[in-house]
Backbone as CSV, one residue per row, in Angstrom:
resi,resn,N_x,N_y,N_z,CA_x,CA_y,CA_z,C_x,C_y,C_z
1,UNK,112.811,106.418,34.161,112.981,105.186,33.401,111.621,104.769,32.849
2,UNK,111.204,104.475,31.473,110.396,103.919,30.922,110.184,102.712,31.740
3,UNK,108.790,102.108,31.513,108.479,100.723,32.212,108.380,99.848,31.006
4,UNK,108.859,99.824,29.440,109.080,98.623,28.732,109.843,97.601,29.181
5,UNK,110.180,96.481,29.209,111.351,96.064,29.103,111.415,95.120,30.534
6,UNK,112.575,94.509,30.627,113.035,93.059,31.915,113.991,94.922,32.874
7,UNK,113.947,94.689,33.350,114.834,95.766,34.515,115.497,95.070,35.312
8,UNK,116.854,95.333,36.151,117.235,95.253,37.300,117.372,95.948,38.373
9,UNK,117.354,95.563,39.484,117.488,96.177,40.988,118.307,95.437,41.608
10,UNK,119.335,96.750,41.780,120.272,96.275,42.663,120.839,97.098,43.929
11,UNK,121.529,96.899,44.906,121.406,97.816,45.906,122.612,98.560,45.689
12,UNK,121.872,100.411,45.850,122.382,101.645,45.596,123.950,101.701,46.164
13,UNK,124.320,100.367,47.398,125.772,100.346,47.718,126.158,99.045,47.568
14,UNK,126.056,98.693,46.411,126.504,97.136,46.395,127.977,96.771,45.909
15,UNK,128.368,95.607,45.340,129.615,95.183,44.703,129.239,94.011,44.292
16,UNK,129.640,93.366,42.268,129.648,92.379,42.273,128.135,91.851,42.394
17,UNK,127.528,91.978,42.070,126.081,91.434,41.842,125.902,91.272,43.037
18,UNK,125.900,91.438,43.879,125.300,91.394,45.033,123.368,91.719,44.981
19,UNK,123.390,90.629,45.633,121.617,90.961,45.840,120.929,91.850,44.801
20,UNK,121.381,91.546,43.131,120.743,92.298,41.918,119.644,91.206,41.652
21,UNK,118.719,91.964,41.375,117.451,90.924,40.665,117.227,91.362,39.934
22,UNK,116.306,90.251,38.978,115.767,90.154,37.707,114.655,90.652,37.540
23,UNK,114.050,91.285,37.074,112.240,91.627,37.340,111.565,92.232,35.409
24,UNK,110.477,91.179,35.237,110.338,91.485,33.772,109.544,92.682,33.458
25,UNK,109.835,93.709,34.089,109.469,94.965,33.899,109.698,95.842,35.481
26,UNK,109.281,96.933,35.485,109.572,98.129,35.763,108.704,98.168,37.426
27,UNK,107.490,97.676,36.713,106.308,97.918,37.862,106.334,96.862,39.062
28,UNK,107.267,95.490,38.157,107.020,93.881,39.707,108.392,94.594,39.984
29,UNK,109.063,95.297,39.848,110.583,95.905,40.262,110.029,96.850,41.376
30,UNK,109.129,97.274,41.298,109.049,98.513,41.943,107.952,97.868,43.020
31,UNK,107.412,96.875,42.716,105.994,96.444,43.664,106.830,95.309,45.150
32,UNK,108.085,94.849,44.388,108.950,94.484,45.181,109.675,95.345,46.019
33,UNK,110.337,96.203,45.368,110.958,97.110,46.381,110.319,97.932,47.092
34,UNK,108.869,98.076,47.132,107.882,98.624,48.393,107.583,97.840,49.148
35,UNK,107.305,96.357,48.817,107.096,95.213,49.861,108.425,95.479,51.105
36,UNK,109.690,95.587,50.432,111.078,95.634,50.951,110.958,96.808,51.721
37,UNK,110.287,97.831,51.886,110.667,98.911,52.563,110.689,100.369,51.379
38,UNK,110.969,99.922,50.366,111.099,100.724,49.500,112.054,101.810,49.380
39,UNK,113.261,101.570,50.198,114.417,102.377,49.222,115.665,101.426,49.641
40,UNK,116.735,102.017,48.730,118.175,101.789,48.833,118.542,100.910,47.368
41,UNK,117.974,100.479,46.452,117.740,100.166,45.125,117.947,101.151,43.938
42,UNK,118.553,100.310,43.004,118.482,101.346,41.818,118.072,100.714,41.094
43,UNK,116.824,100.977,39.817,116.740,100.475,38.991,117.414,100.507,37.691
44,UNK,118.024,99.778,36.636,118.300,99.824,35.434,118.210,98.733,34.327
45,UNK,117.820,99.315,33.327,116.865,98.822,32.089,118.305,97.154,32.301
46,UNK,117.735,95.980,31.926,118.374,94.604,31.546,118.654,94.707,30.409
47,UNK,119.668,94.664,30.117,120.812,95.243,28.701,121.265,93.859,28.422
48,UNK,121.130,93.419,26.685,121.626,92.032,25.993,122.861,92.297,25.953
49,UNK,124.007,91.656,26.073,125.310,92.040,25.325,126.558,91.248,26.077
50,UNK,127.612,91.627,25.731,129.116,91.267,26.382,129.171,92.337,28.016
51,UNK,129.289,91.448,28.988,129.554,92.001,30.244,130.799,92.246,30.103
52,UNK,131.557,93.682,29.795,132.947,93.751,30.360,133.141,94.813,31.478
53,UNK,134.033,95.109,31.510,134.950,95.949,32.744,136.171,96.541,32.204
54,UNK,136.248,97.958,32.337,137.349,98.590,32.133,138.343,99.197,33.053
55,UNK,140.238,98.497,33.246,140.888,99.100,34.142,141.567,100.368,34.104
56,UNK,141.398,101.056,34.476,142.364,102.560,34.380,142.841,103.133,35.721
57,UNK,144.287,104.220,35.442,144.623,104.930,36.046,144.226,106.189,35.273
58,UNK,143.491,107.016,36.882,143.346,108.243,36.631,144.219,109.216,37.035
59,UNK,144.396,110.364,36.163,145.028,111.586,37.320,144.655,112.814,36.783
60,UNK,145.292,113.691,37.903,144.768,115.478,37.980,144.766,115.679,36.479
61,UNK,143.842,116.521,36.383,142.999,117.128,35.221,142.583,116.442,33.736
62,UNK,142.178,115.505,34.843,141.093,114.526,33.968,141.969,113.538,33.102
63,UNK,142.647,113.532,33.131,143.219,112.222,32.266,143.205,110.924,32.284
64,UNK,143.464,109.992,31.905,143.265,108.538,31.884,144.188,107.629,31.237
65,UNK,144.700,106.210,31.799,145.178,105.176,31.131,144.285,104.427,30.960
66,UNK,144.356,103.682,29.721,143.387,102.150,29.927,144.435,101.273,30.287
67,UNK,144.070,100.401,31.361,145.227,99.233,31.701,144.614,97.893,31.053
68,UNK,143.504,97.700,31.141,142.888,96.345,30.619,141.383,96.579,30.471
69,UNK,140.813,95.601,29.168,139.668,95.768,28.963,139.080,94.295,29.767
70,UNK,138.014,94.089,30.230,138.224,92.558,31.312,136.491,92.351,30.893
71,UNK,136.398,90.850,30.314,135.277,90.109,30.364,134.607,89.378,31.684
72,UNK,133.685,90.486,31.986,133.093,89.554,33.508,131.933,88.390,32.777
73,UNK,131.866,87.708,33.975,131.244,86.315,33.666,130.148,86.465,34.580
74,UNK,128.915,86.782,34.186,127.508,86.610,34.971,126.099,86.390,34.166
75,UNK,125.632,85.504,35.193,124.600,84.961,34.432,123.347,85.220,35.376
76,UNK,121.815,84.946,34.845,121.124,85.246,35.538,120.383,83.746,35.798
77,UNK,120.084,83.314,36.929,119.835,82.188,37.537,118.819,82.777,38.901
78,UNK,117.556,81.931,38.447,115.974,82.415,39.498,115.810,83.515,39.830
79,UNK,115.867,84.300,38.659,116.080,85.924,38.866,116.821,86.870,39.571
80,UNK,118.756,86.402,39.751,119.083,86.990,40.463,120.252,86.473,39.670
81,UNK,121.205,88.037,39.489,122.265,88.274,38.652,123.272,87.525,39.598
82,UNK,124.232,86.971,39.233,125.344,86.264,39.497,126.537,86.435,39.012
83,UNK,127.356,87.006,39.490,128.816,87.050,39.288,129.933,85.619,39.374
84,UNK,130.474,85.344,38.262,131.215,84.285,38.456,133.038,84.386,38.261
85,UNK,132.936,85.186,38.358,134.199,85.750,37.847,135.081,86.572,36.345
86,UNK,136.343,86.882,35.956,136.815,87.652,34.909,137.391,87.505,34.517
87,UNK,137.667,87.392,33.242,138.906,87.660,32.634,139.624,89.131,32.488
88,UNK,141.295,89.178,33.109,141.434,90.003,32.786,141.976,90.549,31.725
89,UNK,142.196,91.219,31.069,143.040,91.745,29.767,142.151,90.745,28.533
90,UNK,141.109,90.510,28.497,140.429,89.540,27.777,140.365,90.142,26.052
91,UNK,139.974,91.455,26.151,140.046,92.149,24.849,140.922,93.202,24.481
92,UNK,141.645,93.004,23.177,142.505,94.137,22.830,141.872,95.291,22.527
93,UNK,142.501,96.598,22.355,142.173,97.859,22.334,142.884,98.383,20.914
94,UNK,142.942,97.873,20.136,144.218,98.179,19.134,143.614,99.593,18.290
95,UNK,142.176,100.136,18.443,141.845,101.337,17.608,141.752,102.237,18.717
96,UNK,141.628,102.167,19.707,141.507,103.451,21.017,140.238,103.612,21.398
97,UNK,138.901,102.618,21.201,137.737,102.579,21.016,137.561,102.732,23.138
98,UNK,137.802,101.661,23.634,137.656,102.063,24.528,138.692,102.670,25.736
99,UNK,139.638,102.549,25.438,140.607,103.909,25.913,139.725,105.582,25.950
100,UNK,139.363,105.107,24.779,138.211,106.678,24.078,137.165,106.732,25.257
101,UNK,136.575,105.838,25.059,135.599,105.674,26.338,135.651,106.164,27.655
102,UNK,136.635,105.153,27.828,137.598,105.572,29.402,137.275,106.804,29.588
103,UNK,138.144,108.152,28.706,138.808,109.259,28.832,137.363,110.120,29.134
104,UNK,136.223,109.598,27.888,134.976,110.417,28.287,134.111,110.019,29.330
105,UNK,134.312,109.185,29.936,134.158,109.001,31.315,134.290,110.186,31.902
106,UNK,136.057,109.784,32.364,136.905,110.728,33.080,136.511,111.960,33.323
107,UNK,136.260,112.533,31.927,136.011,114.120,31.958,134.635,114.140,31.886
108,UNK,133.820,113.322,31.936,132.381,113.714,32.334,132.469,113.832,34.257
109,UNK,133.333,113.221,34.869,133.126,112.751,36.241,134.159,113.812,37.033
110,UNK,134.937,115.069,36.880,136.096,115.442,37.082,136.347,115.264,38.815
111,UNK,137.513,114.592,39.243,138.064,114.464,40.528,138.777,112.880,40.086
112,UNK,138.140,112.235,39.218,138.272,110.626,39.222,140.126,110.923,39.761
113,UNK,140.401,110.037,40.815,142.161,109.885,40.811,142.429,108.631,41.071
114,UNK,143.711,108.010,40.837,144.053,106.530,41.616,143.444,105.434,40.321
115,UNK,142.939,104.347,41.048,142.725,102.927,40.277,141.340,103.158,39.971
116,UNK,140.488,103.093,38.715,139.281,103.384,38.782,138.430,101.895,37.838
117,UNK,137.555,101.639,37.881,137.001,100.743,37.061,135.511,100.679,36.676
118,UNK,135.214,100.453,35.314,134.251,100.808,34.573,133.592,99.620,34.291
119,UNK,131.970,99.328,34.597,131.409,98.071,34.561,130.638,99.106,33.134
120,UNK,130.607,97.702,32.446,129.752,98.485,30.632,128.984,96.746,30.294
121,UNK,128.589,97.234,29.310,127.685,96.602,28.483,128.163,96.791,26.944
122,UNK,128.871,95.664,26.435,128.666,95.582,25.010,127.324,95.587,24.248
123,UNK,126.460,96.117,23.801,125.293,95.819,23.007,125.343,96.211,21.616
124,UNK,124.432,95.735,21.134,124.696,95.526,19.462,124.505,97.135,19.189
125,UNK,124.195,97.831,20.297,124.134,99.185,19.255,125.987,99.906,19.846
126,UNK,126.126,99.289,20.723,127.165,100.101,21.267,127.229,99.893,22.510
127,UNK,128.918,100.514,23.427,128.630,100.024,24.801,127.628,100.915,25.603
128,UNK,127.189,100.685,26.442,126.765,101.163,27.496,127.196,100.809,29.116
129,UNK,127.265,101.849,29.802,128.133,102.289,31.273,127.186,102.009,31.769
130,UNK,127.519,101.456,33.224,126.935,100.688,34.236,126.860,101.510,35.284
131,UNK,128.440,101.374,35.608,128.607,102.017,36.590,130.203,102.453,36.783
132,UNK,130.482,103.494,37.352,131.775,103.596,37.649,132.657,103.600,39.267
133,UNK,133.606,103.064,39.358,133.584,102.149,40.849,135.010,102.970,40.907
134,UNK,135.343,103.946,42.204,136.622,104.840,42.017,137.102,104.326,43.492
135,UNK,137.466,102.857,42.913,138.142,101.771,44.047,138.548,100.394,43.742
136,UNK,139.490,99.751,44.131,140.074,98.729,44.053,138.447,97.688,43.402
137,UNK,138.812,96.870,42.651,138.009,96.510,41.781,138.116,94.923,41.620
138,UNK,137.200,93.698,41.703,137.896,92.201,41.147,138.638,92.365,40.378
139,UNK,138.929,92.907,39.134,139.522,92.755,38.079,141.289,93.382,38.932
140,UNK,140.965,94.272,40.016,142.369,95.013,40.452,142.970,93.598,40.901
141,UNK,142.378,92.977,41.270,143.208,91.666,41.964,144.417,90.523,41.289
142,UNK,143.727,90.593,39.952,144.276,89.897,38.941,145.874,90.616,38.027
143,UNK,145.082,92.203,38.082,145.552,92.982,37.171,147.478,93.170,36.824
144,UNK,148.340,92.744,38.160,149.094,92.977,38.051,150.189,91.514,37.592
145,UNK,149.172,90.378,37.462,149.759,89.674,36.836,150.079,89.527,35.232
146,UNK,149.047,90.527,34.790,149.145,90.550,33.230,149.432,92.067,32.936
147,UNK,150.582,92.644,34.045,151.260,94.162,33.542,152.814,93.862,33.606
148,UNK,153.304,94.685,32.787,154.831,94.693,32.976,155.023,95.801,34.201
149,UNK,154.247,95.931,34.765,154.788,97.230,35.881,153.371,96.580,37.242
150,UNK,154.073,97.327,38.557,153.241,97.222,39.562,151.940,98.624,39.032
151,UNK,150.583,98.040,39.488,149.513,99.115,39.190,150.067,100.111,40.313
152,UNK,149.547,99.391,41.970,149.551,99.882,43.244,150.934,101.161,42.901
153,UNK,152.180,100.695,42.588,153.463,101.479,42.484,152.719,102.809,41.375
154,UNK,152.313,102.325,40.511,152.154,103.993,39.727,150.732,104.735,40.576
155,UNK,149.888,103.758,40.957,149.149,104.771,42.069,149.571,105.561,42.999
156,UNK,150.316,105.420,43.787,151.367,105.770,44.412,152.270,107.039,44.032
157,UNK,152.171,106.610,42.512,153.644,107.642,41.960,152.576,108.968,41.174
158,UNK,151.582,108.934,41.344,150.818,109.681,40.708,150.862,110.850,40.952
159,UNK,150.480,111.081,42.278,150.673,112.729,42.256,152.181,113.447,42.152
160,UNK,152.919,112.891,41.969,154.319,113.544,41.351,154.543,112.900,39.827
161,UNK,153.912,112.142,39.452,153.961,111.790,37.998,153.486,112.769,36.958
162,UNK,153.594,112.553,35.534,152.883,113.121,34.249,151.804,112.160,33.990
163,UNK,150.974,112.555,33.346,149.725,111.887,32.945,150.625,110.350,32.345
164,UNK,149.897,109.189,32.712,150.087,108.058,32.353,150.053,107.838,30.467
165,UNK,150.692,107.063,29.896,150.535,106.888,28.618,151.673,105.934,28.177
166,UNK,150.971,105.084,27.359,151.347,103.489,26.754,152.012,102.747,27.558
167,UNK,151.050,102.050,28.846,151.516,101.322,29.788,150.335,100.344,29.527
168,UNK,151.209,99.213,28.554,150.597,98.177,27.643,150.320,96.918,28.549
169,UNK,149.437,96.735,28.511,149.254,95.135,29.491,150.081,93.739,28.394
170,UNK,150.462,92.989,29.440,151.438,91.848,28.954,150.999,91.005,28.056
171,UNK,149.577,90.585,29.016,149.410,89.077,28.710,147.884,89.047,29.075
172,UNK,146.797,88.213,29.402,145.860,87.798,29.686,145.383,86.947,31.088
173,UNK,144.842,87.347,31.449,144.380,85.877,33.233,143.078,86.094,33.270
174,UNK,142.940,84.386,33.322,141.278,83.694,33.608,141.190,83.812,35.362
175,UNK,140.515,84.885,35.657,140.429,85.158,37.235,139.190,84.382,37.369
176,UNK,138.402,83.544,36.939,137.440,82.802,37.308,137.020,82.493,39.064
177,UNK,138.321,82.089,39.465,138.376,81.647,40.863,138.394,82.547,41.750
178,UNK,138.293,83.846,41.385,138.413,85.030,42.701,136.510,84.764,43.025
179,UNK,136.273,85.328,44.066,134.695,85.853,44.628,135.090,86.973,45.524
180,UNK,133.870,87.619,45.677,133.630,88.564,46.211,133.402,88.239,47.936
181,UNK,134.491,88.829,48.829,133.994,88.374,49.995,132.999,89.390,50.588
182,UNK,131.541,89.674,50.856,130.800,90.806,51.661,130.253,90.454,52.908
């Protein structure tokens, strides 16, 4: 990683902003996390943009649904990232832009199976991937109020299923009020 730039550190097993900080470059990121002991941190560059989250079902040989595209809500307050909650189903998908995404995920990562979810970065040049989380997710919590079908039930039905396709989300939910219990 270049040392231009604001960076974050956050811990290599976290969830949900957990204990992420702010640091206006590379080197008080790194002069901190040796004070700390110096490992279990990851650093990555502080990206301007739309915080979203992407829901999908995965299955055998790489395939993908998008179930919902979801606006997380975090802000940074005394140098330490904050999660406040999501919207789920917040943005439509109507060109396949990030469905597209999803899929090259998928097949960059091969095994992905089950409920998977994609933390990104809208930025003015384009999104950028965060991280990919191949487990029940905040946004999973919400998710089945704005589907015409149970998620958990097609997880379930997966390994005797066909690859998932046009399993359209309903409606929209302001999950604001969920937190992260750790």
């Amino acid at each position: 990683m270049a040392a231009k730039g604001p960076v974050v550190a956050k811990p290599d097993d976290g969830a949900g902003c957990q204990d992420t900080l702010y640091f206006s470059n590379l080197t008080a990121a790194e002069e901190w996390t040796l004070a700390q002991g110096g490992t279990g941190f990851v650093f990555q560059h502080f990206l301007s943009g739309d915080n979203l989250s992407l829901s999908l079902l995965c299955h055998e040989k790489n395939s993908s649904q998008l179930l919902s595209v979801n606006r997380q809500h975090i802000s940074l307050e005394n140098g330490r990232l904050r999660f406040h909650g999501v919207v789920i189903n917040a943005l439509p998908d109507p060109d396949g832009r990030y469905a597209d995404l999803a899929q090259q995920v998928v097949s960059a990562i091969p095994g992905l199976w089950g409920y998977v979810g994609i933390d990104l970065i809208e930025t003015e040049d384009g999104p950028v991937i965060l991280e990919v989380n191949p487990r029940a997710t905040v946004s999973y919590a919400g998710l089945r109020s704005v589907l015409s079908f149970n998620p958990a039930e097609k997880v379930l039905s997966l390994p005797d299923s066909q690859p998932l396709r046009n399993l359209l989300p309903a409606s929209s939910i302001n999950c604001t009020n969920f937190s992260l219990l750790l």
